[in-house]
C-alpha positions in Angstrom: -31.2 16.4 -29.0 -28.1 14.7 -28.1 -26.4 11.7 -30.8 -26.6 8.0 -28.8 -22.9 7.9 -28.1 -21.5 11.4 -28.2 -22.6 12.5 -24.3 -20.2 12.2 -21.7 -17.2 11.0 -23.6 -14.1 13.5 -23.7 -11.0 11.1 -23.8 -12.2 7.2 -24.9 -14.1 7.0 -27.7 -16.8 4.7 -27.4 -18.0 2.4 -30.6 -20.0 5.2 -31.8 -17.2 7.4 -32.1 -14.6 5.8 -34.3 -16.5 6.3 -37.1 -15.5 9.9 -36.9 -12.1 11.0 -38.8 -11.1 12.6 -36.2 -10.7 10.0 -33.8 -8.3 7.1 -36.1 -6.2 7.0 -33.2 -8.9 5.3 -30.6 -7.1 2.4 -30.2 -3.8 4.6 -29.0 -6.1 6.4 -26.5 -7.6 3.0 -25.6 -4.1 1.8 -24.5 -2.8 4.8 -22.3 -6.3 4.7 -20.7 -5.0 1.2 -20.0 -1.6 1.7 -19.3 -2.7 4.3 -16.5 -5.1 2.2 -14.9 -2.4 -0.5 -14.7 0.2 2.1 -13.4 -2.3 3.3 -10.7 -2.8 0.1 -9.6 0.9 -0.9 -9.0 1.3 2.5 -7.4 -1.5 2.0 -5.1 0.2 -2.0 -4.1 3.6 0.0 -3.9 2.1 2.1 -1.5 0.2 -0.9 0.6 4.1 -3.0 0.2 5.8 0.1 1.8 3.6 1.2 4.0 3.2 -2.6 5.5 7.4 -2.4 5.4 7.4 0.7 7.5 4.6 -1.1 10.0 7.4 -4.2 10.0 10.1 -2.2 11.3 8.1 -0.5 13.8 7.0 -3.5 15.0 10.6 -5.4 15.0 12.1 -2.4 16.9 9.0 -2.7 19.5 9.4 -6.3 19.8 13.2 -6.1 20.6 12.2 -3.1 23.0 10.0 -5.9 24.8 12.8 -8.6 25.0 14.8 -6.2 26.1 12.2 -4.8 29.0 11.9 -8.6 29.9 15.6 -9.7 30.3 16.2 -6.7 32.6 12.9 -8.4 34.6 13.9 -11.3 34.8 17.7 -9.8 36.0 15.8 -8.3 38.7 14.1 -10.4 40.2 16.9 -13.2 40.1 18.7 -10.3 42.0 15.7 -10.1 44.4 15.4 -13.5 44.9 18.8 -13.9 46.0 18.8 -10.8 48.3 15.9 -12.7 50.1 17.6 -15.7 50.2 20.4 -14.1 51.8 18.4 -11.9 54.8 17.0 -15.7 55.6 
C-alpha cells in the first residue's frame, strides 16, 4: 500500500517528502515551480497586450479607410448637387 504523501508527486515535494535526504533542495524546486508559473503568466498577458496591439492597428487602418470612403461621399454628392443646380 501506498505512503500518505508519496503518490502523485514527481517534481514538488509535498510536507511529507522533505523529510527524505534526498530532497534538501525543496525549497529550490519550490521556487522554479514559482518562477515558471509567474513567467507563464506574463507570457500569456504578453500575448493578450500584442495581440489587442495588432487588433488596434487593424482597426486604426479600417477607421482611416472609412474617413476616407466618406470624404470622397461627401465630394460627390457636393459635385451632384451642383450639377443639379446647374440643369435647373
Amino acid at each position: 500500500m501506498a505512503e500518505h504523501g508519496k503518490c502523485g508527486r514527481a517534481i514538488i515535494p509535498g510536507t511529507g517528502q522533505v523529510k527524505y535526504p534526498y530532497m534538501h533542495h525543496a525549497k529550490f524546486f519550490n521556487s522554479i515551480y514559482a518562477i515558471g508559473i509567474f513567467s507563464g503568466f506574463i507570457g500569456v498577458t504578453a500575448t493578450f497586450w500584442y495581440m489587442s496591439w495588432i487588433a488596434a492597428v487593424v482597426f486604426l487602418g479600417g477607421a482611416i479607410g472609412v474617413f476616407a470612403l466618406c470624404i470622397a461621399h461627401y465630394r460627390q454628392l457636393s459635385e451632384d448637387k451642383d450639377r443639379l443646380k446647374k440643369t435647373q
